[in-house]
N, C-alpha and C positions, 0 to 999 in steps of 0.2 A: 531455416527459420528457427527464431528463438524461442525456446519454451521456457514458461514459467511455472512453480509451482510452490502454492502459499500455503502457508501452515502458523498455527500458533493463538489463533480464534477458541474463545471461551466464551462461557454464560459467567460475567463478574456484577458485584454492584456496582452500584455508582459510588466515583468515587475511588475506585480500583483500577492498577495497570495491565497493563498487556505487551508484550512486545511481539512485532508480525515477522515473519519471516519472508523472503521470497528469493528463489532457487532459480538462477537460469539455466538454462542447457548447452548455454555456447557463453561466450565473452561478452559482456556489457560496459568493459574497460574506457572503451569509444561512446559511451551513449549514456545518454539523459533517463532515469527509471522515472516511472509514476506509481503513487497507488492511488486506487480508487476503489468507492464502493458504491455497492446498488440496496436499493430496499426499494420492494415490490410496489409496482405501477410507475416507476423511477427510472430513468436512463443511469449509467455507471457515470458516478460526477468525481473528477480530480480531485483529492485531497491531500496528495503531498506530491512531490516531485525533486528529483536532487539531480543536479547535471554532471558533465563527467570530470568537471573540474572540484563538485562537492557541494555549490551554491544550491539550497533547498529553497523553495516555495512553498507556502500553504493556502489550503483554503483557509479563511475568515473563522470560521467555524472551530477551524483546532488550535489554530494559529496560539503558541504559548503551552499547551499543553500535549501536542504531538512532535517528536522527532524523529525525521530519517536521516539514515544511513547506508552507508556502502560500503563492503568489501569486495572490492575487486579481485581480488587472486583466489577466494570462494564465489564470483561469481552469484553474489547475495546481496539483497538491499533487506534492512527490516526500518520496521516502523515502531518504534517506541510510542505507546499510547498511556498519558496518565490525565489522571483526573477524569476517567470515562464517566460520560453522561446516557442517559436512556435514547437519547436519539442520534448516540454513536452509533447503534446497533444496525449492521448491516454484513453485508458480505462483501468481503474485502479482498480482490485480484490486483498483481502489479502486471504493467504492461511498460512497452515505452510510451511515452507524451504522444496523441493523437497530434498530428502534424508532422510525425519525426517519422524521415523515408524508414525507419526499418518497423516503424507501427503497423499492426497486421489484427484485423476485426476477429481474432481469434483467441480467445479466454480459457484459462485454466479452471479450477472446481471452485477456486477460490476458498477463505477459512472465512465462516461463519463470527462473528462476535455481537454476544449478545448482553446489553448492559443492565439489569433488571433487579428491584429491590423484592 
């Protein structure tokens, strides 16, 4: 089973970049990554997604100011985050896309990012 682990979450203003990192423990070469974030009383909601061919997806919400990425031979996806707004602020785990046979309801610590003037 793949593990992930996210790193690169800061308290920035608005206005300010961030770029997320996320670490897997086996090969993700074959497979479609997501990130997503939670904020309290919230289910964890999809906000980017890249497949194994590089085609990324966004939610609505970042769509223009978030980019992901992949390197494959690190076994790393990040999430380029510019133009953070205050209600980017959540915590932020990558997993693969709910739906994909190797999706597994089990979460890393996830990187906090908190966007606040």
């Amino acid at each position: 089973q793949v593990q992930f682990v996210e790193r690169g979450g800061d308290s920035v203003q608005p206005g300010w970049s961030l770029r997320l990192s996320c670490v897997a423990s086996g090969s993700i070469a074959q497979h479609p990554i997501a990130w997503y974030r939670h904020t309290p009383g919230n289910q964890r909601k999809l906000v980017a997604s890249i497949s194994s061919y590089e085609v990324a997806n966004y939610e609505v919400s970042v769509r223009g100011r978030f980019i992901i990425s992949r390197d494959n031979e690190k076994n790393t996806v990040h999430l380029q985050m510019n133009n953070l707004r205050p209600d980017d602020t959540a915590v932020y785990y990558c997993n693969f896309p709910r739906g994909w046979a190797a999706f597994r309801d089990n979460w890393g610590q996830g990187t906090q990012v908190t966007v606040s003037s």
